[in-house]
LUMKOL-381484 format. One record per atom (N, C-alpha, C, CB): x, z, y. Coordinates in steps of 0.02 Angstrom, whole numbers, plus 50000, padded with zeros to 5 digits. Each point is the difference from the previous one (the first is absolute). Glycine has a CB too. Example, Ala and Ser with C-alpha at 12.3 -4.5 7.8 and 13.67 -1.06 7.14 Angstrom:
BEGIN
506605039049716;499555000050059;500455000050060;499055006249941;500774990250112;500425000350059;499615003750055;500594989249968;
! end
This chain:
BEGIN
517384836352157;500115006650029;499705005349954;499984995250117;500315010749877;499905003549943;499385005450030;501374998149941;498185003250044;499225003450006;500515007650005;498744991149906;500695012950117;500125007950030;499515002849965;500394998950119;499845006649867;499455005049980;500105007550027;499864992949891;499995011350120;500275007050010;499465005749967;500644995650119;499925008249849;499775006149958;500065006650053;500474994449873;498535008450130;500285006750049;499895004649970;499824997050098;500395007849915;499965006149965;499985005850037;500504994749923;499345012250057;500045002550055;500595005649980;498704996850048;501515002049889;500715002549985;500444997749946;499545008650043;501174990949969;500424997549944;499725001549911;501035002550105;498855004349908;499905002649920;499394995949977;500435013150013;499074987050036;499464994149955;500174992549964;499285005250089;501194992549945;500014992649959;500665000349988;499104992250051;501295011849912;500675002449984;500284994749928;499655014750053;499824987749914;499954992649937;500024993950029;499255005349925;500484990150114;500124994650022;500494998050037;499145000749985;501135005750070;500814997550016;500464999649938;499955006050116;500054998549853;500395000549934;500064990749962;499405016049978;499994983750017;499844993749946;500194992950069;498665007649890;501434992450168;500074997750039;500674998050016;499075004750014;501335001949978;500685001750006;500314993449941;499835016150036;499944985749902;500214997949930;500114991150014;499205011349919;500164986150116;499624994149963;499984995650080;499085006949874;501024995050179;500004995250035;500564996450035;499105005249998;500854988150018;500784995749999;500365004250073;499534984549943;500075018750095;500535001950053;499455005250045;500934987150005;499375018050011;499915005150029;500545000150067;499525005349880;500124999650152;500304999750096;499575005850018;500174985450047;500025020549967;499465005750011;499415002149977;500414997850069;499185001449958;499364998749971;499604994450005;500065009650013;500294985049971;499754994249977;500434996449925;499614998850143;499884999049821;500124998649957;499724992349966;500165013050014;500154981749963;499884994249988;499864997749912;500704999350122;498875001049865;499675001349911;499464992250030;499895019449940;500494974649995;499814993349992;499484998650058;500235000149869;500354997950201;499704997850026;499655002450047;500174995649925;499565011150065;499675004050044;500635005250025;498684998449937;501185001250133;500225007250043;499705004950013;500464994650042;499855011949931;499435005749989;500345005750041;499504996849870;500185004750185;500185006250044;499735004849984;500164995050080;499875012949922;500055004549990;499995003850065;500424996349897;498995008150108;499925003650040;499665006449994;500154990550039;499985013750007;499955006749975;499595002850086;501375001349883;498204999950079;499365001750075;500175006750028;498844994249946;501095010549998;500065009850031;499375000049973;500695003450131;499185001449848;499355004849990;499665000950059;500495006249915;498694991550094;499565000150039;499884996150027;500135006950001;499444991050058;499654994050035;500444998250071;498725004149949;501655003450078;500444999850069;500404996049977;499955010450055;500634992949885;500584993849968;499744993449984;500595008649944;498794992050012;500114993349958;499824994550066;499555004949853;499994996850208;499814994550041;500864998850059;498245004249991;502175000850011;500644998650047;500394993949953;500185014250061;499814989349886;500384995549947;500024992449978;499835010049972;499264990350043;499844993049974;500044996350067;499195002749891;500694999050157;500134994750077;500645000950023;498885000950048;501555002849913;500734998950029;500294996049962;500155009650045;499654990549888;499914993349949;499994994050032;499355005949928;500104994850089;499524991249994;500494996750080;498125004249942;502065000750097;500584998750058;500454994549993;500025011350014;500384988349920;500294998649961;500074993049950;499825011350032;499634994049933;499964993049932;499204998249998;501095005149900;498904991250048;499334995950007;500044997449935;499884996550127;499825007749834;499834999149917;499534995949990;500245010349971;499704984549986;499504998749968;499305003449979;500954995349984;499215009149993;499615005549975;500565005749995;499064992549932;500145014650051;500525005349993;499565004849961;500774998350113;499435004249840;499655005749957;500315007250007;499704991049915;499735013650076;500045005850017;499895003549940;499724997950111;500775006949866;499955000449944;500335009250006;500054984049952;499505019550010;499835007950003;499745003149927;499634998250131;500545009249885;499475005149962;499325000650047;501055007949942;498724997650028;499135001650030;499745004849982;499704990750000;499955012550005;499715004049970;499194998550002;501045007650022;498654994749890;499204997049992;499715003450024;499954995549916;499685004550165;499445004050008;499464998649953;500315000850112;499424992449863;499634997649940;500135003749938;500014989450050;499785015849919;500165001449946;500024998149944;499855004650053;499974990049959;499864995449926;500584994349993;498585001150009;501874999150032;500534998249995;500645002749978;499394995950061;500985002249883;500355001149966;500885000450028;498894995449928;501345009050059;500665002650026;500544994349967;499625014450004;500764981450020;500514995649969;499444994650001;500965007749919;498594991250116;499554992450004;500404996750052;498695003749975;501364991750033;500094994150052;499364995950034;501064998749929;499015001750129;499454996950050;500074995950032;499715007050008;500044985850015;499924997250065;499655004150070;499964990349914;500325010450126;499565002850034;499604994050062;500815012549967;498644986650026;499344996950008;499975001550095;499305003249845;500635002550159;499785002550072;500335006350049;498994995749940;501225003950090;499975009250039;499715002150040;500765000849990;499135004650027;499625003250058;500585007450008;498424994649967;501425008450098;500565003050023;499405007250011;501094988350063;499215016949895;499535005549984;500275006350053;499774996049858;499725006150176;500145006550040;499994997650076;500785006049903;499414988550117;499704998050071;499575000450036;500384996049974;499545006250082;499234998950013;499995005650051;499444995349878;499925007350105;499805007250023;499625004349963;500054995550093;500025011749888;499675004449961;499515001450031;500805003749949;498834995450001;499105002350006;499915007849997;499564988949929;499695013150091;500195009550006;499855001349918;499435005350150;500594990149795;499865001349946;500595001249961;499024994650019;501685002850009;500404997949973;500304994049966;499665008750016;499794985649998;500364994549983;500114996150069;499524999749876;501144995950089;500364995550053;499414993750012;501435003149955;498364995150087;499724992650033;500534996050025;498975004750039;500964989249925;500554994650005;499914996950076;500014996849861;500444999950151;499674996550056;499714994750019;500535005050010;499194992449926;499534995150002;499205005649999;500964988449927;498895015250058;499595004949984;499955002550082;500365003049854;500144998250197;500105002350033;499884995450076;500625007149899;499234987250074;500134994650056;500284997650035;499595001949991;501305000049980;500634998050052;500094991549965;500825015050024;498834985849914;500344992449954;499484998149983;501055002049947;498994991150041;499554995149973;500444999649913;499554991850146;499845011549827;500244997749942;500224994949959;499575006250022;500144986750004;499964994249979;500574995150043;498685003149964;501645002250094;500634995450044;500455000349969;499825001550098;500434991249926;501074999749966;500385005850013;500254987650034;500035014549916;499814995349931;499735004749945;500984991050019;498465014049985;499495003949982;499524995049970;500205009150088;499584992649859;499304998349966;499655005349970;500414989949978;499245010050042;499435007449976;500405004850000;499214995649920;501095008550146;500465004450000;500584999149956;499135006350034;500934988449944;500685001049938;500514995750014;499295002449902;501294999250089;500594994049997;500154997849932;500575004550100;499274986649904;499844996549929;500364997149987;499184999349999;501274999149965;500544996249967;499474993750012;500835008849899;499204986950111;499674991450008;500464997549923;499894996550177;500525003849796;500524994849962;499845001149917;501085001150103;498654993949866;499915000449937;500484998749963;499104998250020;501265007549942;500674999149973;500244999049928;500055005950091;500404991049872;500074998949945;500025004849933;500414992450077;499515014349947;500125006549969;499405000549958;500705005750093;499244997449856;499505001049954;499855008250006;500404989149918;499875015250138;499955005050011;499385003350026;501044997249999;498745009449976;499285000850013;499855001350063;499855003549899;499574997350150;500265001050078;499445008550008;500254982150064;500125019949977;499665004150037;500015002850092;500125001649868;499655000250147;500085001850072;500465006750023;498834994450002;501375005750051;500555003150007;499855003450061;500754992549936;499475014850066;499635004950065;500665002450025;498735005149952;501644993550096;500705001150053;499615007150049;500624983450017;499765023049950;500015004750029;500615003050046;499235000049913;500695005350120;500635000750032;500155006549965;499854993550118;499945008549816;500395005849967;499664996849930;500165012750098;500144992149852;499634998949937;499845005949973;500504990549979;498735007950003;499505006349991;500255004249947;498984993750033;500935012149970;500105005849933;499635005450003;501084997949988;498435002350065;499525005950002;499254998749994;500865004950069;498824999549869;499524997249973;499465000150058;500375003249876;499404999650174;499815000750058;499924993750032;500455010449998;500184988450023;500204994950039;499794990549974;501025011550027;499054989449886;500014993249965;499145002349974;501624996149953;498155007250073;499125001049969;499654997050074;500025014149904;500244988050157;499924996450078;499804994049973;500915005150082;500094991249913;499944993549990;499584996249979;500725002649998;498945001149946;499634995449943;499134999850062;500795006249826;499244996850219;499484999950029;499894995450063;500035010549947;500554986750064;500114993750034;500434992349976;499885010350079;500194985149954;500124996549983;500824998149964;498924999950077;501164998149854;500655001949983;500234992549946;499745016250011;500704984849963;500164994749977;500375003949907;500194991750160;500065004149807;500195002549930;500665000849984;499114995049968;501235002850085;500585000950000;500445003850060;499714990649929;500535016050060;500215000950080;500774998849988;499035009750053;501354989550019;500594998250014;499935000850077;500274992249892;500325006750125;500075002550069;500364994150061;500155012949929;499844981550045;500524993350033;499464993949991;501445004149953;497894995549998;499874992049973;499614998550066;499885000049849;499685004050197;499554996350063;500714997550031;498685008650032;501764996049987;500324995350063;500414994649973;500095009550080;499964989849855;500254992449955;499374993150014;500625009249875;498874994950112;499454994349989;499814998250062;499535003749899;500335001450165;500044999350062;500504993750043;499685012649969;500764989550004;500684996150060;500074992149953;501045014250047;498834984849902;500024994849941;499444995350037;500315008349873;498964995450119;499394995450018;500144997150094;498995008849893;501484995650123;499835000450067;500484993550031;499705014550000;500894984049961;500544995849995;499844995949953;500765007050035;498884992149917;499864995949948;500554997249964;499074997950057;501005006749912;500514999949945;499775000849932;500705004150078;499574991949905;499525001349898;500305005249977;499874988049943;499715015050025;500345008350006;499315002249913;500395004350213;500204999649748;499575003849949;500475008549992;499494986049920;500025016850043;499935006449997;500105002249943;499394999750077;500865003949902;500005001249922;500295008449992;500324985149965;499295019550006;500075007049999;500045000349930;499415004150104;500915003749859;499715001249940;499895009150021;500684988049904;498975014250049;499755007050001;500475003949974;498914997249990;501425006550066;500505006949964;499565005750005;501244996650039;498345003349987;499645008949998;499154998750019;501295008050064;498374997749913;499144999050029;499915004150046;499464997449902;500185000150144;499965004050062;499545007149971;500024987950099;500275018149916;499805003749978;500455006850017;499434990949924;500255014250059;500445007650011;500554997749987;499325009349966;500924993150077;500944997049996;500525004649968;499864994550115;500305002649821;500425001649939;500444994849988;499165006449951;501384991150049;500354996150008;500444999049927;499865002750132;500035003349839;500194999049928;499684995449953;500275010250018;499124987250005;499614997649978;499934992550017;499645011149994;500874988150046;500144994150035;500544995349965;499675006750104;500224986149873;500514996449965;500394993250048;499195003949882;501234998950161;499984995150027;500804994349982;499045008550089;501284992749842;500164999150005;499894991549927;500375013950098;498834988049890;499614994749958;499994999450067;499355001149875;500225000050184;499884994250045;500494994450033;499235008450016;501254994749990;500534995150018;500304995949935;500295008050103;499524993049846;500434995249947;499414993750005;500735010349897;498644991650075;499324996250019;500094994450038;499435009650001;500724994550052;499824995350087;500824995250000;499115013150104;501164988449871;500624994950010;500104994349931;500685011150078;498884991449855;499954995749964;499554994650021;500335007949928;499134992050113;499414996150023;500614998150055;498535006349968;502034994050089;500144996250028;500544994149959;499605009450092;500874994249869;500424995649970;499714994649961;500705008650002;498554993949961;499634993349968;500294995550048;498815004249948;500924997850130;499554992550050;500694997249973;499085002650145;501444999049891;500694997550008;500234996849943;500225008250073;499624993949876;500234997649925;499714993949995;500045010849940;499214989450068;499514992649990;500054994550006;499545004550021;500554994149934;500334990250004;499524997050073;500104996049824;499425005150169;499514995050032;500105003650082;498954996849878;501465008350137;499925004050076;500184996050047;500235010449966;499324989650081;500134996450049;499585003450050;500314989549939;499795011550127;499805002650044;499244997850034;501285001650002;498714992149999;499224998050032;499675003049923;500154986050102;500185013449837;499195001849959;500115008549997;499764987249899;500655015050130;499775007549983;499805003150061;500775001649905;499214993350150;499525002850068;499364994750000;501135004550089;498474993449858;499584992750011;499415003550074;500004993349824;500035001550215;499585000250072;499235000549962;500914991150099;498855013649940;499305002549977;499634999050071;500365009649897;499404996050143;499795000150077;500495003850025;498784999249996;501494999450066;500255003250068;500014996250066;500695005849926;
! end
């Protein structure tokens, strides 16, 4: 029986290179599924934000029942020391702006707040953790799921005064969320189109980030040795 995988995204234009190279190279296509040696590779498209990407993925899983499934995006570096056109594993998320505002102006999470146990399923130290040690040689960083993306120096000087992560995006908690929660082998993989920062967009390359991020997926697919249990290897969950 032929293994599952599913590619999410939270829009066509991000992994546009890999349908392309998909289109070319695999023995048979049917919508958005696609059959490349052996493996069946679905294709899915979340929506921008945490409302879409969580309807999307349980009207999904309704359905089908992947093997695994990777999530695969731009980002933007709240970390400044991260480089624009880098490629990332992403390691962890936490879900930024929840909570309740303090009279200081910062948000208190709700582990801070005492509605959550930080350490409950499937939370560890307030964070949602990828468990799966994966075959990628990709560098990792943590990943902060907002419900806008910052551009006011005000607003991203806050941030830095509470708890945040190095990568923002707006879809990876409710991926890592509904994944750990269903236990599904599940990886993450972002690259940097812009730095979180005064918002200038000219300054923004996102169209290195999407060449980047789809060369790091066509490797997996290319890889003689790919096979699905070693690019989800069982770690803790």
């Amino acid at each position: 029986m032929s293994r599952k995988i599913t590619i999410v995204s939270a829009t066509e234009n991000e992994i546009d290179p890999l349908l392309n190279y998909l289109k070319i190279h695999a023995e048979h296509h049917s919508f958005q599924t696609y059959q490349l040696h052996g493996l069946l590779i679905d294709i899915l498209y979340s929506g921008i934000g945490i409302l879409h990407t969580s309807y999307s993925l349980m009207d999904y899983l309704s359905h089908r029942h992947p093997d695994g499934w990777i999530q695969a995006g731009i980002g933007g570096a709240f970390d400044l020391s991260l480089a624009i056109g880098d490629v990332f594993q992403i390691k962890s998320e936490m879900i930024s702006g929840f909570g309740a505002e303090d009279k200081d102006g910062i948000i208190m999470d709700p582990f801070t707040l005492g509605w959550s146990n930080p350490d409950g399923f499937p939370f560890t130290g307030g964070l949602l953790v990828c468990p799966y040690e994966t075959t990628t040689d990709l560098f990792m960083a943590s990943g902060m799921t907002t419900f806008y993306a910052h551009g006011s120096a005000d607003q991203i000087a806050q941030l830095k005064n509470q708890p945040n992560g190095q990568i923002e995006n707006m879809e990876g908690a409710a991926f890592f969320y509904i994944s750990l929660l269903k236990k599904i082998p599940f990886l993450s993989i972002r690259s940097i189109s812009n730095l979180v920062e005064t918002r200038d967009t000219t300054k923004w390359k996102m169209d290195l980030a999407i060449t980047n991020l789809n060369d790091v997926l066509i490797d997996l697919f290319e890889a003689a040795h790919f096979n699905v249990d070693k690019l989800f290897r069982h770690a803790t969950i």
